[in-house]
Structures are given as C-alpha cells and as structure tokens.
N, C-alpha and C positions, 0 to 999 in steps of 0.2 A: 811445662804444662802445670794449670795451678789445680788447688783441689778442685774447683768447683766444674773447670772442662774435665775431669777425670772422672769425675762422680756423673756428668752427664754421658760420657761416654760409656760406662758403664750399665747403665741403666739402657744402654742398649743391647747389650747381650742379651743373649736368647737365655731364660730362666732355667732351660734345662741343663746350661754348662754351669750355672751356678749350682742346681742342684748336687749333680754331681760333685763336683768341688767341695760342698759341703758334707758327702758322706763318704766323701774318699778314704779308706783306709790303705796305709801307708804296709805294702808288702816288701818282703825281706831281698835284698839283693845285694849281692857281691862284689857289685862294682859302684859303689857309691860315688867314686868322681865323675861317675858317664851320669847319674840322677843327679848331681849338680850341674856336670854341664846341659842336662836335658832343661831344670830348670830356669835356665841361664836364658834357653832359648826359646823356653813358654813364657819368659813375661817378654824376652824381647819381639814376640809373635804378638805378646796383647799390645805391647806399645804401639806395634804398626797397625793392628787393628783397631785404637783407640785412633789414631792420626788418621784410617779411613774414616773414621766412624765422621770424626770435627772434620774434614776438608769440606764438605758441602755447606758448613755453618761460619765457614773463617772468611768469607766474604761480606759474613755481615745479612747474610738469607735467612733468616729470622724475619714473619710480619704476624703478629696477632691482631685481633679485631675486639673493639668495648663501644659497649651500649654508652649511649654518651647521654651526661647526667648522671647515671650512677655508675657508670666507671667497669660496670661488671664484664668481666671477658666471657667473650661468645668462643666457644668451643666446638671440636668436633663432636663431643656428647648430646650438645645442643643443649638449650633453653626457652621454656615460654617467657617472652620481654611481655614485663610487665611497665609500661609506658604507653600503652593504647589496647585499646578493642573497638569493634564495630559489632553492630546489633543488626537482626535480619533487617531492618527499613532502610540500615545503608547509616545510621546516625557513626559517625567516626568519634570517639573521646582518645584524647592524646593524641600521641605519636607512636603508631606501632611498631615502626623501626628506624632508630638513627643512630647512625655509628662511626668509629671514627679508627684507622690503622694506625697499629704504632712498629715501626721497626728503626733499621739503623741503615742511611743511604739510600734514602728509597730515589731513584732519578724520575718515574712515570709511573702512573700506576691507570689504564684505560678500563673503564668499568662498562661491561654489558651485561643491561636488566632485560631477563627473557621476554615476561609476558607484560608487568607492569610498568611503573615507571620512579626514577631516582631523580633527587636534585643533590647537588651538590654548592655547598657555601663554603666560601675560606675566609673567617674572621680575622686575618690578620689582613685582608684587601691587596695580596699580593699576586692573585691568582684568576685567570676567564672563572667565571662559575656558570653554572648549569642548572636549566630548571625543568621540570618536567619533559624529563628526556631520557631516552634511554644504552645510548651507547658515548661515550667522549673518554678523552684523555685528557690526565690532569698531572702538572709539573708538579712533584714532591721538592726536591733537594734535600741536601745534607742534613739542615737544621731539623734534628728531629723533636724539638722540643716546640715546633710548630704545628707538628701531625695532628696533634690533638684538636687543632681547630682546623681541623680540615675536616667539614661533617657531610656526612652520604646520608640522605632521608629516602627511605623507601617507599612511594606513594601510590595503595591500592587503587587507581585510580577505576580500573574497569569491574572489579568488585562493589564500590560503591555505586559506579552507575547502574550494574545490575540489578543489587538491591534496591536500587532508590528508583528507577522508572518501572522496575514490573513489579507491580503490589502483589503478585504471589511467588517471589523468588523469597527464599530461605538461604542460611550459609549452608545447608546440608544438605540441600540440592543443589547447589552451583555443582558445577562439570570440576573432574578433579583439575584438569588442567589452569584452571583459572584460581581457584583454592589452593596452590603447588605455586614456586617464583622461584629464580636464583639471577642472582648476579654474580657474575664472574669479574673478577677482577685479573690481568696481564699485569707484575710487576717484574720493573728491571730496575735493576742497582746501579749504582754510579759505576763499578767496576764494571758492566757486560750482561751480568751475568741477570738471570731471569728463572721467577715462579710464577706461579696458576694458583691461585685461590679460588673459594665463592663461599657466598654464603645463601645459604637453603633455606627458604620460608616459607612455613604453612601455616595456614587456617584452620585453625580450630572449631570444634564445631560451638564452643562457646562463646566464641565470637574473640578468642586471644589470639596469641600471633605465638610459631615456635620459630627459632632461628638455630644453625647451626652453621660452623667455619671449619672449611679443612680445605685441603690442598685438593686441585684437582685439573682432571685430564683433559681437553678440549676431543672432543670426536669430531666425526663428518655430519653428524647430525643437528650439531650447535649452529645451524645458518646462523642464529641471530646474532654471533659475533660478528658475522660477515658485514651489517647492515653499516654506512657510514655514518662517522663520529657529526654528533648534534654540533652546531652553531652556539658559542659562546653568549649569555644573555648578557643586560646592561653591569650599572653600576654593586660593586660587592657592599656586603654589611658593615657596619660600624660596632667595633666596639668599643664600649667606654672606657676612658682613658688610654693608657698602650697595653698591647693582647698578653707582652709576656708580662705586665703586673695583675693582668686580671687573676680571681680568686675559681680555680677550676668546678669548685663545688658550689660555686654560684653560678649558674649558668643565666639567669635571668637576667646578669651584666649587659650581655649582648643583645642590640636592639639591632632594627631594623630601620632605617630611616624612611618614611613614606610610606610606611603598612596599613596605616589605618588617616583618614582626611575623610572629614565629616565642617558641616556646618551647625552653629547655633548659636544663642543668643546669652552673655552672660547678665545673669539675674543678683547677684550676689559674690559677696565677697565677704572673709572672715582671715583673722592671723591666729597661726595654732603655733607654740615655740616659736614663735620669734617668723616665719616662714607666709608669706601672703599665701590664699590658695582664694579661685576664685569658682565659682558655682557656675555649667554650662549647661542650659536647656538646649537641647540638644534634639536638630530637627527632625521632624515623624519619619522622611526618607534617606536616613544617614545609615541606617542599616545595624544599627545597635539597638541591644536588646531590651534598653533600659533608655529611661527619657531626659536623666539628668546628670553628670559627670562634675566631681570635684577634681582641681587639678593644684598641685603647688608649682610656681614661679620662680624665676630663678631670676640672680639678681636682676640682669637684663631684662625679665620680662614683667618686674613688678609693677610698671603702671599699670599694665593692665587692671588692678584690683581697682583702677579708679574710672572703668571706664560700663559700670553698668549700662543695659541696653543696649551694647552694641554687639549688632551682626559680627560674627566673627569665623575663619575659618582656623581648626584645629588641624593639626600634624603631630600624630602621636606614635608608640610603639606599642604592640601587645606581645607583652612577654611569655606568655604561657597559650599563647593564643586562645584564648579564652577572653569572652563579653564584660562576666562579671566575676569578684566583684568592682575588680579595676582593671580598667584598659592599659593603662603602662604609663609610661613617662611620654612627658609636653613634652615636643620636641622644636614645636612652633606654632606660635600665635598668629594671623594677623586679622585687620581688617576683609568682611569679605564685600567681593564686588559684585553687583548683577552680571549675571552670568545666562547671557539670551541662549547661546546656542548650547551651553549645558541642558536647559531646560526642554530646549528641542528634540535633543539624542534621549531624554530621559521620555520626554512623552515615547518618543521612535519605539524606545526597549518595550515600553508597555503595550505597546499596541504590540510589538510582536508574539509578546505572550498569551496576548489572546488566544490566538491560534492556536493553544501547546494546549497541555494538561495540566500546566502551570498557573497555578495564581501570585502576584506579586506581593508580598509582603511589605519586601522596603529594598528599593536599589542603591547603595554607597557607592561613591565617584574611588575607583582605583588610581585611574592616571588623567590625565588628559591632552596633548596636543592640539596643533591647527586643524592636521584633518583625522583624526582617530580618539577617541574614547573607552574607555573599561571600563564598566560598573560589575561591582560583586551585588549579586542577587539573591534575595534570602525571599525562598519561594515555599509555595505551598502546595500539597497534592490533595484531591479530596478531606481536607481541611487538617491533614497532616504535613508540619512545618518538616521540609526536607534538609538535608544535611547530608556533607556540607554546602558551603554557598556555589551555588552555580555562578557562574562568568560569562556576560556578554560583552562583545568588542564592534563602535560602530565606524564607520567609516565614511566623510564626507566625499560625496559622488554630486557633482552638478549641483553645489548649493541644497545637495538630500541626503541626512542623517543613513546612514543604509547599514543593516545588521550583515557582518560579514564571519562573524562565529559566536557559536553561544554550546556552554558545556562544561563540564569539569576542569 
C-alpha cells in the first residue's frame, strides 16, 4: 500500500476516532506486553479497515465529471457553469452545459435526460453519436485519454420554446419541474462491475445554470430510464489534424464539417502575409447576420482569389457558434448551380409561416437530399428577432414541397 491509497483511506475515518486518538492520554498499566500486543492488533484492525475502505476503488470505480473548455470539475457541492445563460425571451448566449467524464475502464456509460434533452459527439469519429436525444448508450473503452472528447451538451430545449412562443413567460415563473433537469448516467467497467451517477441542473433565476455531480440511486419513480435508447445520428465531427495532438485548451480546434452553407457572390480579393483571402457578399437569405464574409485559402483553394463575380457556394465551420465576428474556417468552395427545387422548398417554408406568429427573417439551407430538405430559420415575433433559429424540414410528396416538421 503506498502513501497516497493510505492517506485516502484515511480520510475516510470517521473524525471522531481521530479525535479521540488525539487526546488520548496514555494510563498506567501492569501488563505492558498485553498494550503491545493490543497495539499489534489495533493497527492490524486499521490495515483491514484501510483494505475495506480501497476494495470498492481497486477496480478502477473512480469517474469524475469537467465542464469542458475550462476543465473545471463539477462536484457534488455543485456549481453555477459559467458557459451560457438565457434571458426571459428564450435568447440562449453559449452553452450552458457541456461536459465530458474522466475515469479509468470505463466499458459503457447509457445517459438518461429526464425532462430536456443531450447530444452527445466523439471527436475522435470512433463512436454512433447522438443528437437531440434523450436516453442512448455510448461505448467508452479502455483508452481513457480519449474520454475527454467524448462531450455531453445539455440542450434546454423546452425552456427555450417556453420562453420564446409565450410573450409573457418569465424564467421565474416556469413550473419548477421544467427549471429542475438531471441526467443519469449507468457506468460499467471493463471488469463487471457498475456505478450510478447524475448530474443535477437548475435555472436560476438569473438566467445562469447551476450543475452538481454525485453518485446516485435509481428509484421506481425514474420511469424515464425505462424510455428506449434514441437511434444513432449520421456522420461524427472532425477534428483537425489527429484528436490526440490536438492542444486541449484550444477547443475551437474542433470543427464541424457542413454546419454552416450559405451562398454568395465573391467581390474581391486581397493577400495579407503571404495568404490569399477572398471578400464574399453574401446572399440576403443565407441566414447570417452580417452581408459580407472575409475568408483565407488554402493552398488548394487559391484560385479562387482570381475568380471575382462568381456565384459561389460556401461550406464553412463556426467555432464558437457565434455570427460574428467570424464564422470559422472555409471548409469548401465551389461554384454554385441554379438550384430550381431548392427555391421551390424555400418559397414552400415561407408560405408556411404565414400561418404562424412567425415572421421570416432569412432561411439558410442545413442539408439537402432528393426528397427532403432543412432550413435553419432565423424568425421574428412581433418584430422581436427570436432565438435561437427554429428548424424547418420539407419533404417531396408527388412532385410537392410539403412541411413535415418545424421547431426547435
């Protein structure tokens, strides 16, 4: 046993035999080899109490929980994560909770979000990932110097629709059940063996987030364990270069391929250090905030800067998910094509919002296929811009554009 398991074991005794121990006065007795052998057999009593204490922890059952980005451990004391808030209108700034486990052996780790909803990304691209979902199971393995990119984002999603469709909802009148969240997490170890976590997140009423992590019990009343494990989404993220050189305290490293596609037209072009970067006006319904985008090239994509005037469509990342003051890294250029039935789905969305309480701002192309489409929609309510973008999805029925979901 070395110091450091002995000094953890210890720190489990209960303070009051310590006490003790410490104001022990040493009374007079006759038989001093029976108080030797007596203490012969009080430390060999702590030793086995010390080897109770580590058996629960010698499998490796240790998992802590860190805000990821700054690293900080979320504790059973708890903390307000200062990485997002929301305002009563439902406007979201950051991320108010994304987190990442670290332990030793982890084999699975199945996450159920009670009331709202998690995604889950594995920047190393080794893993199904998950998105706006709220129960699945995810393969850890051994390498735990992978755990760290393996990120759980917490996503208010039914909070923001509260706020954002009823103009008189406040965060301190939501119902506590909805202000109140936990995800549980089921881990098991490569050995067998199995804990219960969760982590506990409230609503403040200033619009922050508190979080706390401890160990915990599953009742009869947790249905929403019961509910079945969500469907695995498409392709995982990319990050740049290989995950284990990336720099942990750079998190902006990590892109997303395909987050942001917009159309425009480049107007200019300029060389800054040695680096072409080319000027994109950038069309009124790309869904960005701003009308014009500088971008720099890379070798591959330097002609561009000779190709003023022309239509172009971008494929970019946004790092901080944030508009301005830059959208991210070019991920791809090309020429863009007339695009008939795009323009058909785009009238379709708008016409459907008539209907709503919705006004259109500006609709951006998400995906697109043969017969399905997604635009992100950055809409307006009585002439207040809501947040964040609503999502409409259309789907071709008999040669007709047809709205088959639209929402958060």
């Amino acid at each position: 046993m070395n110091s450091k398991k002995f000094s953890e074991a210890m720190s489990e005794l209960d303070s009051k035999y310590v006490d003790e121990a410490i104001h022990y006065k040493k009374k007079k007795n006759k038989n001093p080899f029976w108080i030797k052998l007596g203490a012969v057999a009080a430390c060999l009593a702590i030793v086995i109490a010390v080897g109770g204490i580590l058996a629960p922890f010698s499998g490796g059952m240790i998992v802590s929980a860190y805000a990821y980005g700054t690293n900080e451990e979320i504790t059973a004391a708890g903390a307000v994560m200062n990485s997002g808030t929301i305002s009563d209108s439902g406007e979201m700034k950051g991320q108010p909770l994304m987190f990442y486990l670290s332990g030793k052996d982890i084999a699975t780790v199945r996450f159920s979000c009670k009331n709202q909803q998690i995604n889950f990304w594995d920047w190393t691209e080794k893993r199904d990932e998950y998105g706006n979902a709220q129960n699945f199971t995810v393969a850890y393995g051994e390498d735990e110097s992978e755990y760290y990119y393996l990120t759980i984002s917490w996503v208010p999603n039914a909070i923001i629709r509260e706020l954002t469709d009823n103009e008189d909802s406040t965060i301190a009148a939501l119902p506590e059940e909805m202000r109140n969240d936990i995800i549980v997490m089921e881990i098991t170890f490569e050995n067998g063996k199995t804990t219960t976590k969760a982590i506990t997140i409230s609503l403040l009423d200033d619009g922050r987030f508190f979080a706390s992590f401890d160990d915990y019990q599953i009742s009869e009343e947790d249905t929403f364990i019961n509910r079945p494990d969500s469907e695995a989404i498409g392709a995982a993220p990319v990050i740049e270069d290989n995950y284990k050189e990336a720099d942990p305290n750079e998190p902006e490293q990590i892109v997303i391929p395909n987050s942001i596609t917009f159309t425009g037209t480049i107007i200019d072009n300029v060389i800054e250090s040695l680096v072409p970067i080319i000027l994109v006006d950038v069309e009124e319904n790309s869904g960005l905030s701003y009308d014009k985008v500088l971008f720099e090239l890379t070798e591959e994509q330097k002609d561009w800067k000779l190709k003023t005037g022309t239509w172009v469509q971008i494929v970019c990342s946004d790092f901080f998910q944030e508009s301005t003051p830059s959208i991210g890294n070019l991920i791809s250029i090309t020429e863009a094509a007339p695009n008939d039935e795009l323009k058909i789905a785009d009238e379709a969305a708008r016409a459907y919002y008539e209907n709503t309480v919705f006004e259109v701002v500006s609709l951006e192309l998400k995906s697109q296929t043969e017969n399905k489409i997604i635009f992100s929609v950055c809409a307006s309510k009585d002439g207040v811009i809501q947040g964040p973008n609503r999502t409409i999805t259309l789907q071709l029925n008999n040669e007709t554009w047809e709205v088959v979901n639209e929402g958060y």
